[in-house]
C-alpha positions in Angstrom: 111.4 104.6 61.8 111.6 107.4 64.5 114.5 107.6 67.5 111.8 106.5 69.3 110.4 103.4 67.7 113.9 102.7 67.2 114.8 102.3 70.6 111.6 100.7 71.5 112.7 97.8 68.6 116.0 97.8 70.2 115.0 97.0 73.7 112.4 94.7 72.7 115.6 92.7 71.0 117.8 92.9 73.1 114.9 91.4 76.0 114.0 88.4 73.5 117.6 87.7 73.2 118.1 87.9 77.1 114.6 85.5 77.4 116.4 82.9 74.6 119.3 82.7 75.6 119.1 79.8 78.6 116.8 78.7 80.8 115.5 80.2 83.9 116.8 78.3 86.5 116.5 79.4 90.8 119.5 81.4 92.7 120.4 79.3 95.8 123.5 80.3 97.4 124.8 82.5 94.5 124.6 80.0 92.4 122.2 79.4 89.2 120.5 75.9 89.9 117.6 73.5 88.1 114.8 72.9 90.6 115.3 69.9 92.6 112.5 68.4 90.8 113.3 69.0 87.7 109.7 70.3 86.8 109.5 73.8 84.9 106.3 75.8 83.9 105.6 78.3 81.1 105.4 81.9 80.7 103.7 83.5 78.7 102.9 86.7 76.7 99.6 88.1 77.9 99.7 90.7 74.7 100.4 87.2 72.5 99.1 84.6 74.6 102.5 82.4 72.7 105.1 81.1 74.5 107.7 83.3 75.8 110.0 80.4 77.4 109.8 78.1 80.3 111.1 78.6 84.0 112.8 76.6 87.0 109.4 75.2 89.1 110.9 75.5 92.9 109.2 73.4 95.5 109.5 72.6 99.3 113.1 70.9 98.7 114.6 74.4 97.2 112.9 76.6 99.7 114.8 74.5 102.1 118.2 74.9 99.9 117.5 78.8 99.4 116.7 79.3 103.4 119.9 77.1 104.8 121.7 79.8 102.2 120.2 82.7 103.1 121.2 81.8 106.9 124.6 80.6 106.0 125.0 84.4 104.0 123.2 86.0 106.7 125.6 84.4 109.9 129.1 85.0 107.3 131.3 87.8 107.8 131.4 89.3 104.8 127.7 90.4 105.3 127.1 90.7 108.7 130.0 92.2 109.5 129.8 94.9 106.9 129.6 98.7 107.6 126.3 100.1 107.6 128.4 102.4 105.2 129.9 99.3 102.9 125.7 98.4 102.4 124.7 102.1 101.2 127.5 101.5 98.5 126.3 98.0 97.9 122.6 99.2 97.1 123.6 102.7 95.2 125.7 100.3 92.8 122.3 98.2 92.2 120.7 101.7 92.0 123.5 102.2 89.5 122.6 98.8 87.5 119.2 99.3 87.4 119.6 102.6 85.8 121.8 101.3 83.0 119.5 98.6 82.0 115.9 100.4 82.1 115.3 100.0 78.5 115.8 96.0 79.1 114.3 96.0 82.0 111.0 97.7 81.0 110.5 95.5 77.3 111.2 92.6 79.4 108.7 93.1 81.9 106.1 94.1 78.9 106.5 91.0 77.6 105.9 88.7 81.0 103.3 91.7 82.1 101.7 93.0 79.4 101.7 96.6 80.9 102.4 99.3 78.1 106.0 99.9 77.9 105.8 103.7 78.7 104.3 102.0 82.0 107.2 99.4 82.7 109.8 102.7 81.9 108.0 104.2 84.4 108.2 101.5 86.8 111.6 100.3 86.3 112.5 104.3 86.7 111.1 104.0 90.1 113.2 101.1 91.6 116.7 102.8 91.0 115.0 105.6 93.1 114.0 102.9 95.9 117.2 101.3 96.3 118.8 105.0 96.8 116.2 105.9 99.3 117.3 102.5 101.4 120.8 103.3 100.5 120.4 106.7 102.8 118.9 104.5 105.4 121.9 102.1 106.2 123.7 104.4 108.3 120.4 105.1 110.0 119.3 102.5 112.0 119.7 103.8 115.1 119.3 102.3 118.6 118.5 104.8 121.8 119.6 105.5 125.2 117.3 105.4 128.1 117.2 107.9 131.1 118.2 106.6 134.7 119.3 107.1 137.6 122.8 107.3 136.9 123.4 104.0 138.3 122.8 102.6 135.3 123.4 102.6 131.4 120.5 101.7 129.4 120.1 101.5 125.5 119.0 99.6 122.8 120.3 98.0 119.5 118.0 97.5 116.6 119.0 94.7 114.5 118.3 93.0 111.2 115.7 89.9 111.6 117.3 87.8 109.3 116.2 85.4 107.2 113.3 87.0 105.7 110.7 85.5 102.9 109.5 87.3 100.7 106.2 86.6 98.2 105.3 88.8 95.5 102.8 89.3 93.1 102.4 89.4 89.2 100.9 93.4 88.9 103.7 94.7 89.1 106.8 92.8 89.7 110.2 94.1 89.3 108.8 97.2 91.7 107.4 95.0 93.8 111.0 92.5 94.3 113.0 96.0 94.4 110.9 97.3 97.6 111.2 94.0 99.5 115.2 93.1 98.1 116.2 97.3 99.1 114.4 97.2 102.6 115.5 94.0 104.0 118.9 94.4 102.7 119.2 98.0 104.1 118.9 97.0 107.7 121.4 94.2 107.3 119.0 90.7 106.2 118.9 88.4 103.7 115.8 87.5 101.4 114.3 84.2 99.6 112.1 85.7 97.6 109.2 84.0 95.6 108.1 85.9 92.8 104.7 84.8 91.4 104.6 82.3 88.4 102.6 84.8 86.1 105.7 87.2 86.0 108.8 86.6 87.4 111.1 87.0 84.6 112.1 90.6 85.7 112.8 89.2 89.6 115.2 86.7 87.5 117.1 89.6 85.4 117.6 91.9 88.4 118.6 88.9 90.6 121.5 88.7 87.9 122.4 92.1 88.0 122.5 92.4 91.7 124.9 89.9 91.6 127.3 91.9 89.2 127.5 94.0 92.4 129.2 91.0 93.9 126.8 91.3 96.8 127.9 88.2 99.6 126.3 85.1 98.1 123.3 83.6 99.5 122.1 87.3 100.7 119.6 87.1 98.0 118.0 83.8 96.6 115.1 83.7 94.2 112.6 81.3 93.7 110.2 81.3 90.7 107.2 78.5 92.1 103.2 78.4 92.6 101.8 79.6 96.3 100.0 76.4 97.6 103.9 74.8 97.1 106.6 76.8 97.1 104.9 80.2 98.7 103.2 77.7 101.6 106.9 76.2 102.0 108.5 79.4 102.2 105.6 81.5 104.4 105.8 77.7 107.0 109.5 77.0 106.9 111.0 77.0 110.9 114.2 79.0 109.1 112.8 81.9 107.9 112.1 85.1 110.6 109.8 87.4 108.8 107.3 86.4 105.7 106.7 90.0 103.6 103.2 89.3 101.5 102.3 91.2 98.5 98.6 90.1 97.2 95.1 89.3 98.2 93.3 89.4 100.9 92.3 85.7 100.7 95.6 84.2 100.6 97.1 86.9 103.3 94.9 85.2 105.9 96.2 81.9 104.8 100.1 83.3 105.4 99.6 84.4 108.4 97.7 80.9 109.5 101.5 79.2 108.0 103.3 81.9 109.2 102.5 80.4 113.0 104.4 77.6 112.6 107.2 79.3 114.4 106.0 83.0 114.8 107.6 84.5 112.5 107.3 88.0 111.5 104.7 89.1 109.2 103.8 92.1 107.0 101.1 92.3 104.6 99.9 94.7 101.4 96.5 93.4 100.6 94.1 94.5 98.6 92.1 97.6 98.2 88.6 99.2 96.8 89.5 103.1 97.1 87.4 105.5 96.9 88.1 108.8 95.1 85.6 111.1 96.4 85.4 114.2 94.0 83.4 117.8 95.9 81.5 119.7 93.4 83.8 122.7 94.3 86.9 120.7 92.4 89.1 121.3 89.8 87.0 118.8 87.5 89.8 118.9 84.7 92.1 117.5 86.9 89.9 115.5 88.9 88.1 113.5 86.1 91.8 113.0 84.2 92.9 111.5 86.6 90.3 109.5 88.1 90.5 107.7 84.3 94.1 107.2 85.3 93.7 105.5 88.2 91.2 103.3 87.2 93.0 102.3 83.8 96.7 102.5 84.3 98.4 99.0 84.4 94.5 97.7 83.1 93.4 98.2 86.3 96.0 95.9 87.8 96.6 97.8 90.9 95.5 97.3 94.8 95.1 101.4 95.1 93.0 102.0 92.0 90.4 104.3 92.6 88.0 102.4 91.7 84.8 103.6 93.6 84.6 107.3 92.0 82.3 109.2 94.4 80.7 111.8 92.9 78.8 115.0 94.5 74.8 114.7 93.6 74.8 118.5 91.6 77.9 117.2 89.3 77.3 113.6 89.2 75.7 113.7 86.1 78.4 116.0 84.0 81.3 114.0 85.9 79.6 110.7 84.8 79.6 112.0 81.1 83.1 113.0 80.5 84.8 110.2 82.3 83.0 107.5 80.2 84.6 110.5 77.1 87.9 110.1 78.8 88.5 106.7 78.6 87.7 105.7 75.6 91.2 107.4 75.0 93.0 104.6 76.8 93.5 102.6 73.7 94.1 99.2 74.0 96.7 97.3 72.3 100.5 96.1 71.7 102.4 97.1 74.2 105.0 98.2 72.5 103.2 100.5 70.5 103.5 104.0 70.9 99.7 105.0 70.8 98.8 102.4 73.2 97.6 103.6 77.0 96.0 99.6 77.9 97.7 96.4 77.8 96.8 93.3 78.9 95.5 90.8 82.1 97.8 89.2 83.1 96.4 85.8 82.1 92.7 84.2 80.9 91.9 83.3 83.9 92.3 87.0 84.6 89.8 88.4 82.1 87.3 86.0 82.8 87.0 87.3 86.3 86.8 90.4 85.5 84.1 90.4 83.1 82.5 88.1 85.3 81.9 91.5 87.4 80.9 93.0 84.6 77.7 91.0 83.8 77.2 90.9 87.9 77.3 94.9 87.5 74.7 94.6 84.7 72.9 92.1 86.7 72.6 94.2 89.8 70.8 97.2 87.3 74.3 99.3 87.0 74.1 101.5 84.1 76.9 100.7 81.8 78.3 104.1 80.4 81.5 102.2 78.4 82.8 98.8 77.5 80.9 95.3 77.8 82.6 94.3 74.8 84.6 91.6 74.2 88.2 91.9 72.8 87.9 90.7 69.2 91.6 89.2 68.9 94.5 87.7 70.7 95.7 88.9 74.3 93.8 89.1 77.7 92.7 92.1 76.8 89.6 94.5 78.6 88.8 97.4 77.5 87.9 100.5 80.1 84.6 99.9 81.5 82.7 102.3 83.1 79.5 101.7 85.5 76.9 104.5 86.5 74.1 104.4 89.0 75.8 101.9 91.6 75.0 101.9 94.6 77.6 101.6 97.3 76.3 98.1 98.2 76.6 95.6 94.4 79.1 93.4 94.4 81.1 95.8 91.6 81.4 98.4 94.5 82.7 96.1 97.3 85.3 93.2 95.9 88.1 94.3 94.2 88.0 93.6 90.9 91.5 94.2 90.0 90.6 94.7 86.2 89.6 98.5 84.2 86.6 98.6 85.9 85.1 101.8 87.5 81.6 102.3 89.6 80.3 105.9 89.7 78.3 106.1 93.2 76.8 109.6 93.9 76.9 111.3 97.6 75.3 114.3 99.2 77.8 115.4 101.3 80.7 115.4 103.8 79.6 112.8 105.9 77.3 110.4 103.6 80.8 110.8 101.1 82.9 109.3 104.4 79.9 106.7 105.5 80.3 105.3 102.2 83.8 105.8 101.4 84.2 103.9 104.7 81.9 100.8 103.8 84.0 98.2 102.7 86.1 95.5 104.5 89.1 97.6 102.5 91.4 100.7 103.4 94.5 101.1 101.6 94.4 104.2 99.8 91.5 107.0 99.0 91.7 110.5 98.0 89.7 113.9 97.8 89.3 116.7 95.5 88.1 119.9 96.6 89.1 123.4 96.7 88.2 124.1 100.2 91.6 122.2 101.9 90.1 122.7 105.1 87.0 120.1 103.9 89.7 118.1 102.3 92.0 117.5 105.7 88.7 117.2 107.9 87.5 114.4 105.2 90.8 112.4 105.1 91.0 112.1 108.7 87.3 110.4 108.4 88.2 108.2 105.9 90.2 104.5 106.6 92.8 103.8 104.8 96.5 103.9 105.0 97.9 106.3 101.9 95.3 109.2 101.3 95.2 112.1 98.9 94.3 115.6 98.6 93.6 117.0 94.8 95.6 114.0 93.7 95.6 110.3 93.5 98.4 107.7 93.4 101.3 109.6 93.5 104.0 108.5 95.3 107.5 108.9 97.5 109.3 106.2 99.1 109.3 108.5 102.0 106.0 108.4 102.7 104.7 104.7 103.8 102.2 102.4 102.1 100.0 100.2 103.7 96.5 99.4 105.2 93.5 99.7 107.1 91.3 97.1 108.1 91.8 94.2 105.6 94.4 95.7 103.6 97.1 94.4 105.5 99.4 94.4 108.3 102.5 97.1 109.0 104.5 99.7 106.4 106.4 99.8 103.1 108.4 102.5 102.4 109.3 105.6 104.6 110.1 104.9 108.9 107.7 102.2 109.4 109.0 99.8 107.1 112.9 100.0 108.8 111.0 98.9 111.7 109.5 96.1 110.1 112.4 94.4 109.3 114.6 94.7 112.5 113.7 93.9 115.6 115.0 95.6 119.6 117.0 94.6 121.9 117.6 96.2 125.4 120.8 96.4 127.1 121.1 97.3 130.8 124.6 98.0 132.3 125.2 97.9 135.7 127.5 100.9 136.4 
């Protein structure tokens, strides 16, 4: 066996024993707890479909334990009165945790995910560099002072919200609990967060290593439940000052409806259809490698996939070749194995979705280039699936799919490439390739869409804010934007 193999074997271990070794219960209040109900649910091994073990069910009564926490943490002392300076050590030592426990980490969420593990590494990587970036940002909520006429001191304090929900999804999910724990903790809240019930053992383990940090009980509580019960509770409940949603469109709008029981504050990442638009003056190497990757990484399982690949009319039909080549590389299979580039849905329900889009793209008169076969075995498995001759219009080129599934769409130029980059109720992320960076600014500032890129695609810096356009959401993560979202403004005038 190799170093490598090795050390994959050992993590995989050491995250079974971690899974085994009690149950999952909910963290109210510092504190390890049974739901009030009783009731659990399973999770499951997408790669496997079997049993992986079974997990605390919260409902309406914890949400209401986990927000009178959250207040009672958020009003005490020993975290409201803390130095900006005492939280920046607080979230470099969860950077610090993270880092010591990727190899967990990433075989653990593998097994509740399915993504391939050189994915989760990646992943898991990324949120010990999110909680330094917040860590820098403590000492950097700043207020302002307002010119007058000297009779007069005006300024303003900007100041942490405070209770905040927060409901993530299953694509992705220890990245997705580390941006909402590392920004609301930054500026000084507290979080009841509700990670979803397809994948929430990694929310669970970093939960439990946050709290080696001996961060003040009750500043961070999590709740592993379904969204019609405990994520309606939590987006609804009078206690709670900001809801932060991670997921579809469809159940963003419903949110924001329960979100005005008492106003509370609201952000939303939604969903997303983006379209890579590739000039015939590109760098088609790079272009068509990586327009395989961001259809195919994390099976597709992503709300910024470039999924519509717009192609220029005098390549289309060389581009349209060696992508369908391309992917047929992105093997599908264990997740632990080393030669594997595809794992799993997320869940049956999952794949039947997707190639439910698949026979609509054959029913609309798509061309399939690759896949539209089914996976012979267990898992939730789909294999990369590639659609030519789709007009900008079929189904396949407007809903998001959220599975390995890429429409080809031709364009002529410039402006038919933004007209139909633009046509979609979506815009949360697109990108261009061209060697002429003068076409390439002129084209992203057509395009909707929140994150763009130029002779790239999905890259990313927690500098530089996520979020959308149109129905893709509501306010920032990452970078300025999102310190804004989670504190709020208050002005001060003295009377001199």
């Amino acid at each position: 066996m190799t170093a490598t193999a090795n050390a994959t074997e050992t993590a995989r271990t050491k995250a079974l024993a971690w899974i085994n070794q009690a149950p999952k219960r909910l963290l109210i209040g510092g504190q390890w707890v049974d739901a009030a109900s009783g009731k659990t649910f399973e999770s499951l091994n997408p790669a496997t479909e079997q049993l992986l073990c079974r997990v605390a069910e919260a409902d309406s009564a914890d949400v209401d334990a986990a927000v009178a926490a959250a207040r009672k943490a958020f009003e005490a002392p020993s975290w409201a009165a803390m130095s900006p300076h005492a939280r920046t050590r607080a979230l470099l030592r969860i950077a610090d945790k993270i880092e010591a426990n990727i190899p967990e980490l990433a075989a653990i969420e593998t097994l509740d995910n399915g993504m391939p593990l050189w994915f989760s590494m990646a992943a898991v990587s990324g949120c010990a560099d999110i909680f330094r970036y917040y860590a820098g940002w403590c000492s950097k909520v700043l207020g302002t002072t307002i010119p007058s006429d000297g009779s007069t001191l005006i300024y303003t304090l900007r100041e942490p919200l405070g209770v905040c929900g927060q409901i993530i999804p299953w694509n992705a999910p220890i990245l997705m609990a580390t941006i909402k724990f590392a920004n609301a903790l930054c500026c000084g809240n507290t979080v009841v967060l509700k990670p979803a019930e397809l994948a929430c053992l990694t929310s669970i383990r970093l939960a439990e290593l946050i709290q080696e940090t001996d961060l003040p009980p009750g500043v961070i509580n999590v709740l592993p439940g379904y969204g019609p019960t405990a994520g309606a509770a939590l987006s609804q409940h009078l206690g709670v000052d900001k809801i932060a949603f991670t997921g579809s469109t469809a159940i963003g709008k419903q949110v924001v409806r329960d979100a005005t029981s008492n106003l509370k504050k609201v952000t939303l990442e939604l969903g997303g259809k983006a379209p890579n638009v590739v000039f015939a003056d590109a760098d088609l190497d790079k272009a068509i490698a990586t327009a395989v990757k961001t259809f195919c990484a994390n099976s597709g399982q992503i709300c910024s996939a470039g999924t519509r690949l717009f192609v220029q009319e005098s390549i289309h039909d060389e581009v349209a070749e060696r992508v369908a080549k391309e992917a047929v590389a992105w093997k599908a299979g264990d997740p632990f194995a080393a030669d594997t580039k595809l794992g799993p849905l997320i869940s049956a329900k999952q794949r039947d979705r997707v190639w439910s889009y698949i026979d609509a793209g054959q029913e609309a008169g798509a061309a399939l280039r690759l896949g539209g076969t089914a996976w012979n075995g267990p898992g939730y498995f789909v294999e990369p699936t590639v659609f030519d001759q789709v007009k900008n219009g079929m189904k396949i080129a407007q809903e998001e799919i959220f599975g390995p599934v890429l429409s080809i769409i031709p364009f002529k130029d410039e402006n038919d490439a933004v007209l139909q980059g633009n046509e979609t109720t979506y815009g949360l992320s697109a990108a261009v390739w061209t060697r002429d960076i003068s076409r390439g600014h002129k084209v992203v500032k057509a395009l909707k869409a929140g994150r763009l890129w130029i002779n790239t695609f999905g890259e990313s810096d927690p500098a530089m804010a996520f979020g959308g356009y149109k129905q893709s959401g509501w306010g920032r993560e990452f970078g300025q934007e999102s310190i804004e979202a989670y504190t709020q403004t208050k002005s001060v005038m003295v009377r001199m």
